[in-house]
C-alpha positions in Angstrom: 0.0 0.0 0.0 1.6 3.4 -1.0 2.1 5.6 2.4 -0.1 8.7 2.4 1.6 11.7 3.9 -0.2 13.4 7.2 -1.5 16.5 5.4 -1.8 18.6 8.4 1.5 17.2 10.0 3.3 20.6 8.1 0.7 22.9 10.0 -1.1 24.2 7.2 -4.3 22.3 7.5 -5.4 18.7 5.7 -7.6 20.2 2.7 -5.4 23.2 2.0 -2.4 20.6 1.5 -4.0 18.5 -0.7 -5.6 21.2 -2.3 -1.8 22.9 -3.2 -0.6 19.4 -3.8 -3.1 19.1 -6.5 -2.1 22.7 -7.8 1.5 21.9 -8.4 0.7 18.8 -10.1 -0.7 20.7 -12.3 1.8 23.7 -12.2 4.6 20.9 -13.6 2.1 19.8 -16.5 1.4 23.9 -17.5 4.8 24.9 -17.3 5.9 21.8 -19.6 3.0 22.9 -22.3 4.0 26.5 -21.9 7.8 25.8 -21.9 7.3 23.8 -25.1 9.2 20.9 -23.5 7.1 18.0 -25.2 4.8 18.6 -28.2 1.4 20.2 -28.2 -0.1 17.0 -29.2 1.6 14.9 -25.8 -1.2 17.1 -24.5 -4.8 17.1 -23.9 -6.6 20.1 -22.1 -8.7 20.2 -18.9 -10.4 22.4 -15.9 -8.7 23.2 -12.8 -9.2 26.3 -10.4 -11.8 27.6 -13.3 -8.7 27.9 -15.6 -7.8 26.7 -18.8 -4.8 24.2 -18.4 -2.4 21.8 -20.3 -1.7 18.2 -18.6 -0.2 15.1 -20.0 -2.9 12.5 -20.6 -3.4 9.1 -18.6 -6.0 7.1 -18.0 -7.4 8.4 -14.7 -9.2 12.0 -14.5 -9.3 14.0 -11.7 -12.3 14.4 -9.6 -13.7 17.3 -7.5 -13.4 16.8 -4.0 -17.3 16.2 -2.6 -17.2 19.4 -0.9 -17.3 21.0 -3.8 -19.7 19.8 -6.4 -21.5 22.5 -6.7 -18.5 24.4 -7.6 -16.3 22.7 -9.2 -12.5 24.1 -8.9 -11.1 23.0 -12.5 -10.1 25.1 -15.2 -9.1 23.9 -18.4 -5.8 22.4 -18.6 -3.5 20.1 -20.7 -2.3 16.5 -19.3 0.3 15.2 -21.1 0.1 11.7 -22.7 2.9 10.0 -21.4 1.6 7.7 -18.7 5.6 7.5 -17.7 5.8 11.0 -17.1 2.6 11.7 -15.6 4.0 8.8 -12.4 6.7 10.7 -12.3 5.1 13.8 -11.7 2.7 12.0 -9.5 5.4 10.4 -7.6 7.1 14.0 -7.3 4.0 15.8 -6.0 3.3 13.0 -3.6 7.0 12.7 -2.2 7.0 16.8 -1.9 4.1 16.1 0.5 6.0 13.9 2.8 9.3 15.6 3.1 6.9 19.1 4.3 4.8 16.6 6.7 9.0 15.5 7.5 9.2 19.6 8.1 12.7 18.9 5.4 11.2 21.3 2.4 11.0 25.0 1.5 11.1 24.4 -2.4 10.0 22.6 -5.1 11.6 23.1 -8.1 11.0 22.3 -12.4 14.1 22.4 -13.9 14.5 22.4 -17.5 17.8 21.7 -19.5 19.6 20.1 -22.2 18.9 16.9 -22.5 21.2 14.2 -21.0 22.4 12.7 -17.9 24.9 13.7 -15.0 27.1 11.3 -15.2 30.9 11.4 -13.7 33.4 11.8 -16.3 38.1 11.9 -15.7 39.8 15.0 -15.8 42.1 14.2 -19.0 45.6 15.3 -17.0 44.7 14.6 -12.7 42.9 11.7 -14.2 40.4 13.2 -10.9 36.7 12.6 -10.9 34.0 14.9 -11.3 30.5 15.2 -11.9 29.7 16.7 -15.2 25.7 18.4 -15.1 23.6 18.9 -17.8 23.1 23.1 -18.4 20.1 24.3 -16.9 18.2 26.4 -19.1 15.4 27.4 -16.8 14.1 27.2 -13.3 10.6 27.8 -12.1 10.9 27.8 -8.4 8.0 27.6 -5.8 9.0 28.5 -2.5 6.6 27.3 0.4 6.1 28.7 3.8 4.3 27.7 6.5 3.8 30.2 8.7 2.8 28.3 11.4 6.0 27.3 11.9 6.6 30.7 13.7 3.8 30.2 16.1 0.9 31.4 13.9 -2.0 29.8 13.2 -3.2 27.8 10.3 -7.2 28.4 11.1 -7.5 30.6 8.2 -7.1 27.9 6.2 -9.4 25.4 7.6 -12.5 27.1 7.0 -14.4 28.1 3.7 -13.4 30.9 3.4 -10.3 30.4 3.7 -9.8 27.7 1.6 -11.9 29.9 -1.2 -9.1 32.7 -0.5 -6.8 30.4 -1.8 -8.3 28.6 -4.6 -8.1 32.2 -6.0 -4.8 32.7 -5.5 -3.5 29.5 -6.7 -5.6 30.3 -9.8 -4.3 33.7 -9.8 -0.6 31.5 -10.2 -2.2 29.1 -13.4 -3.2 32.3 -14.7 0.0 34.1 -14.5 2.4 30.9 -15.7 0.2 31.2 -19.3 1.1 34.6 -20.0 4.9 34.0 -18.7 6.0 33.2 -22.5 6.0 36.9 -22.5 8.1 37.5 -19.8 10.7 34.9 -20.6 12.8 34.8 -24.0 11.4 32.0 -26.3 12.2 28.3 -24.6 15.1 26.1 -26.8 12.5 23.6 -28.4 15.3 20.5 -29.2 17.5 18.7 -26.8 15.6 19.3 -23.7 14.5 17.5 -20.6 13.7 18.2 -17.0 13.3 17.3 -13.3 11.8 18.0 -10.1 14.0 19.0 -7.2 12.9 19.4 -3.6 15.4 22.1 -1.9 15.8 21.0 1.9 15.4 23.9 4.7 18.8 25.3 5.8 18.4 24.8 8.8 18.0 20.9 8.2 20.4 20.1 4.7 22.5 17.7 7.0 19.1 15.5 8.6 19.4 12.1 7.8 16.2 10.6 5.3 14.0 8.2 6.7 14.3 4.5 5.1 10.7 5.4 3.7 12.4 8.7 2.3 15.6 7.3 1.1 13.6 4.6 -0.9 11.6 7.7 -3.2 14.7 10.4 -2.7 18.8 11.0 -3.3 20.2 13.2 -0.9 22.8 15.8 -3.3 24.4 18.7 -4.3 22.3 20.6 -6.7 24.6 22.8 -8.6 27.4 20.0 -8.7 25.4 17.0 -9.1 22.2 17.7 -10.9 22.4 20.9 -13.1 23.1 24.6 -13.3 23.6 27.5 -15.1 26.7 27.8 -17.4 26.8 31.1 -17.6 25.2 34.4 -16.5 21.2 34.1 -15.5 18.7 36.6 -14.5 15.4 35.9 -12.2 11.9 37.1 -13.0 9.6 36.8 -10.2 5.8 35.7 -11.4 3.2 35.9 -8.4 3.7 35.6 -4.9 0.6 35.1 -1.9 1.1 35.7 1.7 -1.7 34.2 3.8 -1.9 34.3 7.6 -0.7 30.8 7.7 1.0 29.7 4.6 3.4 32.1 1.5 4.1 31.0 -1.5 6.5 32.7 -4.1 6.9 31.2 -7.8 10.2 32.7 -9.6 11.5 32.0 -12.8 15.2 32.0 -13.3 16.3 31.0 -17.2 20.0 31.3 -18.8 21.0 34.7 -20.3 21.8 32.3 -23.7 20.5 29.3 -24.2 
């Protein structure tokens, strides 16, 4: 049986945590439509949040929580095709969900780059090892915040309202990441690929991972053993929401050439 996360355990509230769980599962598929990553037609479009959205396509749908039936949160949206992509995602989202319930995350992270593997490769003269990254060619980056965490209180978000308040905003973010292509130069359409990261809070990089953790998660160095920027970069900020008991910031950071 796969382990379910305790959505509350991150103080934010069970429904709002599954509810932003949800949004950044679709976040990954949008950003992959909008960023040109896969074609149009790995794509089919759906509803979320009221807004029109891109998501690869797979079998299962998603369905409105019974809560809401009578106003259903979907706006359209693409799903890609790929049923090995879409687990991936899935598996992403899901594992995000533990490591805030594990109070280890502050980020999740889309990163786009050329396509390829880190792989370790000999320096031709010390005959040393090194790890040779891919170049990152964007970074959308959505930094989460509980701010219960300071001794606030997360019963904003427990009550209609509340969790109304933040179905706009999170629709508010679907809305800006469509119109981002004219904020960002135009993506590199050949040779790409991309993964998820999970950036670990400062104040807990060197906390050992569970068993359960370790099985769905490799502890590393991002800019040495996963990607980065070969060159100069520059960061674009997109939307940003701070709620009595929860902030969320969603940057964009993509290579000066790519």
């Amino acid at each position: 049986m796969e382990a379910q996360p305790d959505p509350g355990g991150w103080g934010v509230g069970g429904e709002a945590t599954r509810l932003l769980l949800e949004f950044l599962r679709v976040l990954v598929h949008l950003i992959l439509y909008t960023r040109r990553v896969y074609p149009e037609e790995t794509f089919e479009r759906r509803r979320f949040l009221e807004v029109i959205v891109y998501r690869c396509a797979q079998k299962h749908r998603l369905k409105r929580h019974p809560r809401h039936r009578s106003k259903p949160h979907f706006l359209p949206f693409r799903r890609s095709r790929h049923p090995g992509l879409c687990e991936y995602i899935d598996d992403a989202v899901q594992g995000l969900g533990e490591l805030l319930c594990a109070g280890l995350a502050e980020a999740f992270v889309i990163v786009i780059h050329e396509a390829g593997e880190t792989h370790r490769c000999e320096l031709p003269r010390s005959r040393e090892l090194q790890f040779y990254a891919p170049s990152v060619f964007e970074r959308f980056v959505v930094e989460l915040h509980s701010h219960s965490e300071e001794g606030g209180t997360n019963a904003s978000l427990c009550d209609p309202q509340g969790l109304a308040s933040l179905r706009a905003h999170l629709r508010g973010f679907l809305l800006k990441v469509q119109v981002s292509p004219s904020l960002l130069s135009p993506p590199r359409e050949r040779d790409v690929s991309f993964k998820i990261e999970v950036h670990a809070r400062s104040d807990q990089q060197d906390m050992p991972l569970s068993d359960h953790l370790r099985d769905r998660w490799v502890q590393c160095d991002h800019r040495s053993e996963v990607a980065s920027f070969h060159g100069p970069s520059r960061v674009v900020p997109l939307k940003s929401l701070c709620l009595p008991a929860l902030g969320i910031q969603l940057l964009a950071q993509e290579a000066m050439s790519k």
